[in-house]
C-alpha positions as CSV (number, residue, x, y, z in Angstrom):
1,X,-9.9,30.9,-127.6
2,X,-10.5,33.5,-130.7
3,X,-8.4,32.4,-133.4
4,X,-5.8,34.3,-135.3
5,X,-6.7,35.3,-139.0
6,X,-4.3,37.9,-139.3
7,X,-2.2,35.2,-142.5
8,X,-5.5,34.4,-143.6
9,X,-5.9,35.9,-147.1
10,X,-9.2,33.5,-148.0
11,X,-12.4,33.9,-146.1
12,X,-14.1,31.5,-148.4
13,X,-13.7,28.9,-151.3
14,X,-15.9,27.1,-153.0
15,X,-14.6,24.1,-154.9
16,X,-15.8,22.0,-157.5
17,X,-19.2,22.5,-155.9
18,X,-22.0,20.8,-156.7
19,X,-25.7,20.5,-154.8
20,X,-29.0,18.3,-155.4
21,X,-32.0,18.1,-153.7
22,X,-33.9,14.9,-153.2
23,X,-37.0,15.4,-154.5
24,X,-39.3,12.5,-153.3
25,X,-39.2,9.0,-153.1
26,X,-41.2,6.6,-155.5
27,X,-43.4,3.9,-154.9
28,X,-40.0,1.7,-155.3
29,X,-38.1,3.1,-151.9
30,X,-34.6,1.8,-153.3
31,X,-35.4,4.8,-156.1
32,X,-34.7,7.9,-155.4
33,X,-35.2,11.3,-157.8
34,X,-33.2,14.6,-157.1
35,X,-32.8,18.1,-158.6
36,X,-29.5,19.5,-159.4
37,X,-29.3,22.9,-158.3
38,X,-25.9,23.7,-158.4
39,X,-23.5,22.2,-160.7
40,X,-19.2,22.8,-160.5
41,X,-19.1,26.1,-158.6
42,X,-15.7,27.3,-158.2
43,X,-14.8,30.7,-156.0
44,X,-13.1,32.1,-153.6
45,X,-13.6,35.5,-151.1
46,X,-10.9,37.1,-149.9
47,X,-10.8,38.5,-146.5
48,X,-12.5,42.0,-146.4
49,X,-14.5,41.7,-149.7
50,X,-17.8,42.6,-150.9
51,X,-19.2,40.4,-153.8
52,X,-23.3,40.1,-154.7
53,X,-24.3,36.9,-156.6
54,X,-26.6,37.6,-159.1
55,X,-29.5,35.5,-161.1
56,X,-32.5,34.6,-161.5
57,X,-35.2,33.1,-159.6
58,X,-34.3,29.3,-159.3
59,X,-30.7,30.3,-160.5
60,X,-29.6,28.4,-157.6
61,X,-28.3,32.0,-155.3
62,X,-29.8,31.0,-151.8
63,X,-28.8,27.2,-151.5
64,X,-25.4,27.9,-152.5
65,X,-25.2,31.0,-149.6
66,X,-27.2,27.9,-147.2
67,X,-24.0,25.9,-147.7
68,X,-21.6,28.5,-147.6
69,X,-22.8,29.1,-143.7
70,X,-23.0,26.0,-142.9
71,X,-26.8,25.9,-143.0
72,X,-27.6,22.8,-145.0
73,X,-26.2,20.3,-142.0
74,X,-28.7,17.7,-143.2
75,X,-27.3,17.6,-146.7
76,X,-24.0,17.6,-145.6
77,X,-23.9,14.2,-144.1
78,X,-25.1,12.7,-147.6
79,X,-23.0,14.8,-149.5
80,X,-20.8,11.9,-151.1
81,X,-23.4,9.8,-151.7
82,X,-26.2,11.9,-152.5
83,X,-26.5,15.7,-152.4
84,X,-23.4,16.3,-154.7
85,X,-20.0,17.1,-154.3
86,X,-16.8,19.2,-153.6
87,X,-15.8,21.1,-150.9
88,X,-16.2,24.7,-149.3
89,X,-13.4,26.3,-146.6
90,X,-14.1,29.2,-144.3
91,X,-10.8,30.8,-143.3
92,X,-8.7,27.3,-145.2
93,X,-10.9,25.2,-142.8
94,X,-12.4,22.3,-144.9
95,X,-16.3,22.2,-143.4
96,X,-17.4,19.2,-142.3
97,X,-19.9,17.4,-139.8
98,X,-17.2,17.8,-136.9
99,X,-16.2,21.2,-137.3
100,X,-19.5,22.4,-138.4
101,X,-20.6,24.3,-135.4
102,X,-17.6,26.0,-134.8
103,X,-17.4,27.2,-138.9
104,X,-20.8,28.6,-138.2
105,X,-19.6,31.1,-135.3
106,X,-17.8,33.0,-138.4
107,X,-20.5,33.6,-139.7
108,X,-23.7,36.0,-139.7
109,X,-26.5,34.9,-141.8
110,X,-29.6,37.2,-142.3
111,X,-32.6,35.7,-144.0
112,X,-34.6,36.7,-147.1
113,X,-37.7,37.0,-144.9
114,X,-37.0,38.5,-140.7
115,X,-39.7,36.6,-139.7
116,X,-37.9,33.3,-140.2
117,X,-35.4,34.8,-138.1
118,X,-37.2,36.8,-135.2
119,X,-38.9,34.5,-133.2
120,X,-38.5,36.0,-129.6
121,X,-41.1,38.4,-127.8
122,X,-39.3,41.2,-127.7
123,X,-36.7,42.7,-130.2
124,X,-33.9,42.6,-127.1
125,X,-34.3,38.9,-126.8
126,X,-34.0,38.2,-130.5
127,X,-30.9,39.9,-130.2
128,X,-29.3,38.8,-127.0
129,X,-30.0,35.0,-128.1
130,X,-27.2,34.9,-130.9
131,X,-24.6,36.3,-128.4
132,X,-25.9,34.7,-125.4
133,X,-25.0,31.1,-127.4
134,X,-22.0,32.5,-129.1
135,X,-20.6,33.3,-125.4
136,X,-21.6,30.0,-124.0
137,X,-20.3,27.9,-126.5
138,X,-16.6,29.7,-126.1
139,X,-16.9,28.9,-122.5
140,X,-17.2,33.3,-122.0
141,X,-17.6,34.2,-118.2
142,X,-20.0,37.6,-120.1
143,X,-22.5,34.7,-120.6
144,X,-23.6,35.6,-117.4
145,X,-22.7,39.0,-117.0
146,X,-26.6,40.7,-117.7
147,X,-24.5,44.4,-117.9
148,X,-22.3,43.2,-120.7
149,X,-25.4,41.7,-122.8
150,X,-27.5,44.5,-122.5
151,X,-25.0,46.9,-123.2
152,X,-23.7,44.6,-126.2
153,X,-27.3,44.6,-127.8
154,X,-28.3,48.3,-127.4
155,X,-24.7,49.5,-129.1
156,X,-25.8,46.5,-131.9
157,X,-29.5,48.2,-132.4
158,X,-27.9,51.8,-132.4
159,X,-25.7,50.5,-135.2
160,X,-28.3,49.3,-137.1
161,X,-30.9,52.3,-136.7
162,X,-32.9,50.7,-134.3
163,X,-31.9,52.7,-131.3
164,X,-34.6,52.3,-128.4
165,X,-36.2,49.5,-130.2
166,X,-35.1,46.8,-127.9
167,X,-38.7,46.4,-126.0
168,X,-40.9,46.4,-128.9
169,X,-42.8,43.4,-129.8
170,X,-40.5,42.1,-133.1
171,X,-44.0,41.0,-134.6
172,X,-45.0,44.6,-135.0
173,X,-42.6,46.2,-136.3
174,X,-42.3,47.5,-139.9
175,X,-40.9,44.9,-142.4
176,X,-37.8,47.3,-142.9
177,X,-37.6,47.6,-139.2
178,X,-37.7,43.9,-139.0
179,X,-34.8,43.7,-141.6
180,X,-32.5,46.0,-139.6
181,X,-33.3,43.7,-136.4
182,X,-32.6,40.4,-138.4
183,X,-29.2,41.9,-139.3
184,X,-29.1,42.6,-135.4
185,X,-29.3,39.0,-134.4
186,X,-26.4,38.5,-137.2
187,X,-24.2,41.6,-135.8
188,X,-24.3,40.8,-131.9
189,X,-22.0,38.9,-131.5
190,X,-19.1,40.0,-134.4
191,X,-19.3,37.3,-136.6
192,X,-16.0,37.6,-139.8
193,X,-18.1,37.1,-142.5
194,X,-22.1,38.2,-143.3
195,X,-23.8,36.6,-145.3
196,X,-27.1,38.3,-147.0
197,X,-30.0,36.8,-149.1
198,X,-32.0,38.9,-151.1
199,X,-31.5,42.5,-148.3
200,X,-33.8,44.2,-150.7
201,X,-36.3,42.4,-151.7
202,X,-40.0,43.5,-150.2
203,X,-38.8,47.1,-148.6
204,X,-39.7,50.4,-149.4
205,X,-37.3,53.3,-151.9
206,X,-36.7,54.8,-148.6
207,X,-35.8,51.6,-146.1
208,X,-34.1,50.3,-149.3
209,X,-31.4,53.4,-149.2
210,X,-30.9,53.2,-145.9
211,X,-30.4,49.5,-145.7
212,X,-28.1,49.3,-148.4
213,X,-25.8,52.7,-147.3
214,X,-25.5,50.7,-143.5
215,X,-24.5,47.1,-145.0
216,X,-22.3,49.3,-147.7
217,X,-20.6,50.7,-144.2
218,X,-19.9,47.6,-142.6
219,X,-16.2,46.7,-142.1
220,X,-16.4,42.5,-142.7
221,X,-16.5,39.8,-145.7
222,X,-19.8,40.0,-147.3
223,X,-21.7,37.8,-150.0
224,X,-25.5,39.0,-150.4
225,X,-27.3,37.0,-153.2
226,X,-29.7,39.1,-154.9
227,X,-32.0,39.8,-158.8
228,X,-31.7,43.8,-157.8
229,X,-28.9,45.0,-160.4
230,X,-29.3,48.2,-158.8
231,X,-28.1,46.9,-155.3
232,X,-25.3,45.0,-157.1
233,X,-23.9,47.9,-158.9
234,X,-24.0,50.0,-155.5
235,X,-23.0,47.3,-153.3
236,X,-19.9,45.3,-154.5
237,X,-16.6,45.7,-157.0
238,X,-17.3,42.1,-158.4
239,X,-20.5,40.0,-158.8
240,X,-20.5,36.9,-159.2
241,X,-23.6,35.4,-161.8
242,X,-25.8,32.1,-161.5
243,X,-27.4,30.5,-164.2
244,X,-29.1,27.2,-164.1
245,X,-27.0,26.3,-161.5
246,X,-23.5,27.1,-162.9
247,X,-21.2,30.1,-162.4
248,X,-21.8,32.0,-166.3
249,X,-19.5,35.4,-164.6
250,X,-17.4,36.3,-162.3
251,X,-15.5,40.0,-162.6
252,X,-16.1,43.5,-162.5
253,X,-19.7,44.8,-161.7
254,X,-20.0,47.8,-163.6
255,X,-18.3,46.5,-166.4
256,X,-21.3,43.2,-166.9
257,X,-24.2,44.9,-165.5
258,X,-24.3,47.3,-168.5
259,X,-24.1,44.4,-171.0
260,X,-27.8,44.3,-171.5
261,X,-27.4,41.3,-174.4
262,X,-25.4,38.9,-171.7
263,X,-27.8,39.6,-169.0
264,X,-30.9,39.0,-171.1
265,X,-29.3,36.0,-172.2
266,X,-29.2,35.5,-168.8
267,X,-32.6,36.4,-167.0
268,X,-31.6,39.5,-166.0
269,X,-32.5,43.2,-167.2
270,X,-30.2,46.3,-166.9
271,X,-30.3,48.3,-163.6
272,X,-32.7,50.6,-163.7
273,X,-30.6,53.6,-164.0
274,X,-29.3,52.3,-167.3
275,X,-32.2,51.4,-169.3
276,X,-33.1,54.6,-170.5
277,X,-29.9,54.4,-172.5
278,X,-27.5,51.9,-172.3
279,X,-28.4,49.5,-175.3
280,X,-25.3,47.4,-176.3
């Protein structure tokens, strides 16, 4: 049964978060060596907003977003121990090993590269697969109901631009083309919050507008992580900005992303729009 998030005002909270990979073992196997990568973040996403996270490369944007869907299951049975600490809640759920699966229903994830994402032999079956398992696991009598797929992931492609896509080979299509059907496979089967790494990195001034007016139109809670201070200023009211791990902003886009000294200071550069004057 679909529960009710109507009170809900929180989609997401991140608190006192920290994350630490383990790097390798050394000759002595009772040592073990790790990388902090994320150090005391503290947020939260209320229902309907649109936030980017900004920072460098190795600022620690995609592992934190990993987390935040419910991605990093491995690390999250060590987590007192060894991978960090704190807590994240999706809709004031608490995640954890037993609720895990069900947390990740809420959530659409789309991947920095489509091709860790597309993995079927034709763009339809990439599509259906999400929504397929979505039904199934709800116990959905349209699990079976071929009608009711089909027609669920053609209205999903038309959404996304891809109309009359669904039989081409996912392999072969463009890399923006690819991107739109990733966000497909995230968009099947309605999912409350989206969740975006990097949507602009690799695609073209043209599939790059396009993308960014279709994700700017979509009615959900979205978090896209992202080094494109164009896309930021476009995309969301409020950024939030990584540095070495740790949360160095959180507020108003437009005001930070045309303080060209914090965001040097910070391994960032003005959007592109600004450059040619904007020099406090």
């Amino acid at each position: 049964m679909e529960e009710n998030f109507n009170f809900i005002t929180e989609a997401i909270k991140v608190e006192n978060f920290s994350f630490r990979y383990m790097q390798a073992k050394r000759q002595n196997y009772h040592i073990l060596s790790y990388k902090e990568v994320l150090k005391n973040i503290n947020f939260t996403v209320n229902v309907g907003e649109k936030i980017s996270i900004i920072g460098p490369n190795g600022a620690g944007k995609s592992t934190l977003l990993l987390n935040i869907a419910g991605l990093m299951e491995e690390y999250l049975k060590e987590n007192k121990n060894n991978s960090g600490g704190g807590n994240i809640y999706i809709f004031g759920k608490q995640m954890n090993l037993k609720n895990i699966y069900d947390i990740r229903e809420n959530i659409g994830f789309v991947f920095q590269n489509p091709d860790d994402q597309l993995f079927s032999t034709s763009v339809f079956e990439d599509v259906a697969f999400g929504l397929v398992n979505f039904l199934k696991k709800n116990n959905d009598l349209r699990a079976s109901n071929m009608q009711y797929i089909k027609d669920t992931v053609i209205e999903t492609l038309n959404k996304v631009n891809l109309k009359n896509k669904e039989d081409e080979i996912p392999h072969f299509l463009s890399f923006g083309e690819k991107k739109l059907a990733a966000l497909a496979t995230a968009l099947s089967y309605n999912p409350k919050i989206l969740i975006l790494d990097e949507p602009s990195s690799n695609l073209d001034p043209k599939n790059r507008e396009n993308f960014i007016n279709l994700i700017k139109s979509l009615n959900k809670t979205m978090i896209i992580s992202t080094h494109d201070m164009d896309l930021a200023y476009e995309f969301s009211e409020r950024c939030i900005i990584l540095n070495n791990g740790e949360i160095v902003y959180d507020g108003i886009t437009k005001e930070i992303l045309k303080n060209k000294e914090f965001l040097l200071e910070n391994g960032l550069d003005l959007p592109l729009s600004f450059r040619s004057y904007v020099n406090v």
